[in-house]
C-alpha positions in Angstrom: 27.5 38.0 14.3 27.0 36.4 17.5 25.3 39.8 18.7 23.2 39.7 15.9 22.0 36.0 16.4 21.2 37.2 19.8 19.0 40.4 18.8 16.8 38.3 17.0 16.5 35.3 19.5 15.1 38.8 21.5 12.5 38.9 19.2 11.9 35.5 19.4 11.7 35.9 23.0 9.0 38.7 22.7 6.7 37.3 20.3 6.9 33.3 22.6 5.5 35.8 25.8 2.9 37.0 23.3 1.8 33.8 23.0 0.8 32.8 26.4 -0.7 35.8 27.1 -3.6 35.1 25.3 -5.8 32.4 23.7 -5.8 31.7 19.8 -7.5 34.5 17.9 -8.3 32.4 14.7 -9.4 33.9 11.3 -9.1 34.1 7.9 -5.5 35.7 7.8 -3.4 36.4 4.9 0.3 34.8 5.4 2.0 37.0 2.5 2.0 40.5 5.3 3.6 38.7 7.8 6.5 37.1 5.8 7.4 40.4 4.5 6.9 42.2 7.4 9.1 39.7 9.5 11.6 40.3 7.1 11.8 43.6 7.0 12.7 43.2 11.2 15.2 40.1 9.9 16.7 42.4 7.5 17.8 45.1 10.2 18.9 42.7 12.3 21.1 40.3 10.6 24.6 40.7 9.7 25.7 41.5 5.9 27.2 38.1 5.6 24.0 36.4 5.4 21.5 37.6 2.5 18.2 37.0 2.8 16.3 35.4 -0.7 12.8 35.8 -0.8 10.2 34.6 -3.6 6.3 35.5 -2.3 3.7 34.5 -4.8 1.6 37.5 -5.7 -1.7 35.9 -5.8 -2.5 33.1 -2.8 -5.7 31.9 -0.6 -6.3 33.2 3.1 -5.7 30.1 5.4 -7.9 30.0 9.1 -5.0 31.1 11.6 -3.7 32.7 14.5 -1.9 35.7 13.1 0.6 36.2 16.1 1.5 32.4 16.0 2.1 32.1 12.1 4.4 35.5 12.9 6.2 33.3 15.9 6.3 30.3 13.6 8.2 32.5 10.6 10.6 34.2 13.0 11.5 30.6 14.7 12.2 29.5 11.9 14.2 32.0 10.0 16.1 32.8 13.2 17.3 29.3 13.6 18.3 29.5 9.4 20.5 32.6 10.3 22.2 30.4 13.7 22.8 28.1 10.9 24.9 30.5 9.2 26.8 32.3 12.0 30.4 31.0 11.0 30.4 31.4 7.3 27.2 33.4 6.1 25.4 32.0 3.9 22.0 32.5 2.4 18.9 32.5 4.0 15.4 31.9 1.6 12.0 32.3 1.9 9.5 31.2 -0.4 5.5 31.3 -0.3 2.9 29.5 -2.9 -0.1 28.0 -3.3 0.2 24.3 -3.8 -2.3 21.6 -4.5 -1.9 18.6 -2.0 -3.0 15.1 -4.0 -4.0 12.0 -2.5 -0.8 10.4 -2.8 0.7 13.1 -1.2 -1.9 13.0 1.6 -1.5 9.3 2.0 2.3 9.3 3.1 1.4 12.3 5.8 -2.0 11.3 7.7 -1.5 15.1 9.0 -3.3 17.0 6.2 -5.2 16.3 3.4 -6.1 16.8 -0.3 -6.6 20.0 -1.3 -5.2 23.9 -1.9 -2.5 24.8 0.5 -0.2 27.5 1.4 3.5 25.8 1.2 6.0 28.1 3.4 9.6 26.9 3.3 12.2 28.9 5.1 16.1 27.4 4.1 19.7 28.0 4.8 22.9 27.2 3.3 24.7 26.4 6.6 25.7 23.4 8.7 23.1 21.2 8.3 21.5 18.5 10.3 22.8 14.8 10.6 19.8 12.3 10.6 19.6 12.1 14.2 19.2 15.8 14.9 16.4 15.9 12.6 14.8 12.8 14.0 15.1 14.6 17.3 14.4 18.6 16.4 10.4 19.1 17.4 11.3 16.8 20.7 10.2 19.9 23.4 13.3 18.5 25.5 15.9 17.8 22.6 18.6 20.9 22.5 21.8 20.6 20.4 24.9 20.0 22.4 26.3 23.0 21.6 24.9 26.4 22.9 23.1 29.3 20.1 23.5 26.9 16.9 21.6 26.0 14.4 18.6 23.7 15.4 16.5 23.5 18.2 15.1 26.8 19.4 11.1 26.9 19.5 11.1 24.1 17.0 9.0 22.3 19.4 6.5 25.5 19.7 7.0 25.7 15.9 5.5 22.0 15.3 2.9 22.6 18.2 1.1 25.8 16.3 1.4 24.2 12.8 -0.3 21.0 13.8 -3.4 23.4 15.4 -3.8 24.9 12.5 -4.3 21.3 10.6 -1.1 21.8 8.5 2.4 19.9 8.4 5.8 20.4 8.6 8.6 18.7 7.0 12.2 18.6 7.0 15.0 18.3 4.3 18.7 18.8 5.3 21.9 17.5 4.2 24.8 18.3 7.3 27.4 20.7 5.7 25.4 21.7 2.8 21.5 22.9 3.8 18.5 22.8 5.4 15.1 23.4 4.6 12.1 23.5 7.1 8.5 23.6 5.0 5.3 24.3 6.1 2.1 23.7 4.7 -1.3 25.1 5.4 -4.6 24.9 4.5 -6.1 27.3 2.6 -9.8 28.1 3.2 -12.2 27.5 0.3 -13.4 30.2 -1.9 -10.5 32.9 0.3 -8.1 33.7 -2.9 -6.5 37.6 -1.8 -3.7 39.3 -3.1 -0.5 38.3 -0.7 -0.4 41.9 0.6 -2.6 44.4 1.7 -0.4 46.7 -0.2 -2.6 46.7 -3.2 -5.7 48.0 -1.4 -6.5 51.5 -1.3 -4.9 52.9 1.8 -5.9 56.0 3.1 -4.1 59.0 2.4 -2.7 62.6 4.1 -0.6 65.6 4.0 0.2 66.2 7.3 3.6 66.3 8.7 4.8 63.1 10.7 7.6 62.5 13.2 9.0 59.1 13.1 11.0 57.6 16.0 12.7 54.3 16.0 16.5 53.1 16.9 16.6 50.7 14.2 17.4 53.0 10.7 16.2 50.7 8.2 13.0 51.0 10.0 12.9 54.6 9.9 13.7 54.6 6.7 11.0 51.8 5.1 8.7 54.0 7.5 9.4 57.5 6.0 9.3 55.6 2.3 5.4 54.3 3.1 4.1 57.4 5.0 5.6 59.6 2.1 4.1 57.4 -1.1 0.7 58.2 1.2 1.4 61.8 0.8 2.4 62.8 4.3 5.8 64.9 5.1 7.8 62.9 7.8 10.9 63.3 9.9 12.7 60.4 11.0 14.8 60.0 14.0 17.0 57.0 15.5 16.9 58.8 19.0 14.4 59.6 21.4 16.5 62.5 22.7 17.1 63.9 19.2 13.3 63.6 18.7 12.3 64.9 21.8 14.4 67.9 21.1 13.0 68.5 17.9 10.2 68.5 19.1 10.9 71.2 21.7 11.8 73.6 19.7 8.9 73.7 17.0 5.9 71.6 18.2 3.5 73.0 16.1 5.3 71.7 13.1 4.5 68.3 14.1 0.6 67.2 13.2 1.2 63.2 14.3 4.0 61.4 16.2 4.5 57.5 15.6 6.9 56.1 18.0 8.1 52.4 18.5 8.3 51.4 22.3 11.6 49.6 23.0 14.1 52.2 22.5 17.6 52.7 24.0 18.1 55.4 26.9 14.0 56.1 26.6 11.6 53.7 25.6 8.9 55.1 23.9 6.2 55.2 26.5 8.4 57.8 28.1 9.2 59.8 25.0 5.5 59.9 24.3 4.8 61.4 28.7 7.6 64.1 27.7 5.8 65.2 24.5 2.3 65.6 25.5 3.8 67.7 29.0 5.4 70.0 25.9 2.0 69.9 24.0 -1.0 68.2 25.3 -3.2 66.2 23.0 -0.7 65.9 20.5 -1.6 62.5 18.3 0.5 59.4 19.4 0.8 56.1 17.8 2.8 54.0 19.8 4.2 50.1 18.1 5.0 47.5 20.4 6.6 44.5 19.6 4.5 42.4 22.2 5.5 44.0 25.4 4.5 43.1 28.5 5.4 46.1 29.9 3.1 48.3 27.7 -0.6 47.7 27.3 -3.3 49.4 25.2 -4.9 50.4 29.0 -1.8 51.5 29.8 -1.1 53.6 27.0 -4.7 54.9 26.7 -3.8 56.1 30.8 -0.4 58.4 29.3 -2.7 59.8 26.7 -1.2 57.6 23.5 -4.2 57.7 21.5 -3.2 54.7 19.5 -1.5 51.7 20.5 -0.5 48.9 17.3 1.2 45.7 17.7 4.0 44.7 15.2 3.8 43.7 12.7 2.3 46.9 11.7 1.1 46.7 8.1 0.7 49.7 5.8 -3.6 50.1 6.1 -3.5 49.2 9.3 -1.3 52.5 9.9 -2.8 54.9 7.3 -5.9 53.8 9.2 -5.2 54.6 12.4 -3.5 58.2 11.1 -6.6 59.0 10.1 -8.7 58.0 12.5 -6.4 60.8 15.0 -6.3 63.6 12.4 -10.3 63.5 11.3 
């Protein structure tokens, strides 16, 4: 469990760096795509003892955001949920709609005001807060006293990024029972999408694709996309089993997609050992925010295309074809 709690305060870790490596990119972003896609890292990550509820509303409006800081928002917060559950499991729910904020509503919280917004709440059915934790949980210098539970990592980042993107967050939590953390955003007038990019036409292939990452679930939600787009793929855990594969046929291999933090051989390396066995092969190397990898960087070992996660479905068909054409 503990291990677990820890894995995903690593991707916590990751996407905070990302942060302050660059400026705000703001624009009209759609939120649904990055809830499900931060699940889907949640989901190989967290121990079966905690199950993870989710209820994303099909049809919602595009809000004016940083997509990177909504990502760190969603993992702060759902990583803290899962803390909250590390002794008995529990279950941890995420829900996304479209809300109308009225007047009255706006009057008791001067933060936003009246009008469409997305409403994002992310709750637990562990410890709980008493009322003087949650008077305290967006102080920047407030920690709970006792070490990897429950409240208090990023919150203060958390409440930071929502309140630059003109929205609120509230708090409802009753100690020993739950806690919910909801956030509500603007949405941007006239922008009504479909929650995921799943529904557009994504472009399609029959090549054959080798798929590297150490998490499974990964590989396997991987192989499940690339093969509904018509492609053939192999799937691998480990760099060394792909790398031998590879070996021994490389011409059965049109594509390789790689992800970059990898046990034993990250995926930078992978990718050098590859193109030494067949130069020019297509690589699309995904990052989770590294600093250690750049898209300079990766240009300079010959990875042709470099994607930070989350990586969504079109962005991915897009960039396969893009190297195959």
């Amino acid at each position: 469990m503990l291990k677990a709690s820890r894995r995903a305060r690593d991707l916590v870790d990751h996407i905070q760096t990302f942060g302050r490596q660059r400026e705000e990119e703001m624009k009209p972003t759609g939120i649904g795509p990055i809830v499900e896609e931060v699940l889907k890292l949640l989901r190989a990550s967290l121990p079966t003892t905690v199950e993870i509820q989710q209820d994303i509303e099909a049809n919602v409006g595009n809000v004016l955001a940083d997509s990177g800081q909504i990502h760190q928002v969603l993992m702060n917060l759902a990583t803290n949920a899962a803390q909250a559950m590390e002794e008995k499991g529990g279950c941890l729910g995420v829900c996304l709609s479209q809300v109308d904020i009225d007047q009255e509503f706006a009057d008791h919280h001067p933060d936003i005001d009246p009008g469409p917004h997305l409403k994002l709440a992310v709750s637990d059915t562990g410890c709980g807060m008493e009322p003087d934790v949650k008077e305290r949980i967006f102080d920047p210098y407030f920690t709970t006293k006792e070490k990897d539970k429950g409240t208090g990592l990023g919150l203060a980042t958390v409440h930071g990024i929502v309140k630059s993107h003109k929205g609120l967050i509230l708090v409802y939590s009753e100690p020993g029972k739950y806690t919910t953390i909801t956030v509500y955003l603007p949405v941007m007038e006239g922008e009504t999408i479909t929650n995921t990019r799943q529904n557009e036409a994504a472009a399609t292939g029959s090549e054959c694709i080798l798929l590297i990452d150490d998490e499974r679930v990964l590989v396997n939600l991987g192989t499940q996309m690339l093969e509904k787009l018509g492609y053939e793929v192999v799937g691998r855990t480990s760099s060394f089993e792909a790398l031998q594969l590879f070996r021994t046929d490389p011409e059965r291999f049109d594509l390789v997609i790689t992800d970059m933090t990898m046990p034993k051989m990250s995926g930078d390396e992978l990718a050098e050992e590859l193109l030494r066995i067949k130069p020019g092969t297509p690589i699309i190397l995904c990052t989770g925010f590294s600093e250690k990898m750049t898209e300079k960087k990766a240009e300079a070992i010959g990875i042709r295309a470099f994607l930070n996660k989350p990586v969504l479905r079109n962005d991915l068909a897009g960039a396969i074809r893009r190297l195959l054409d």
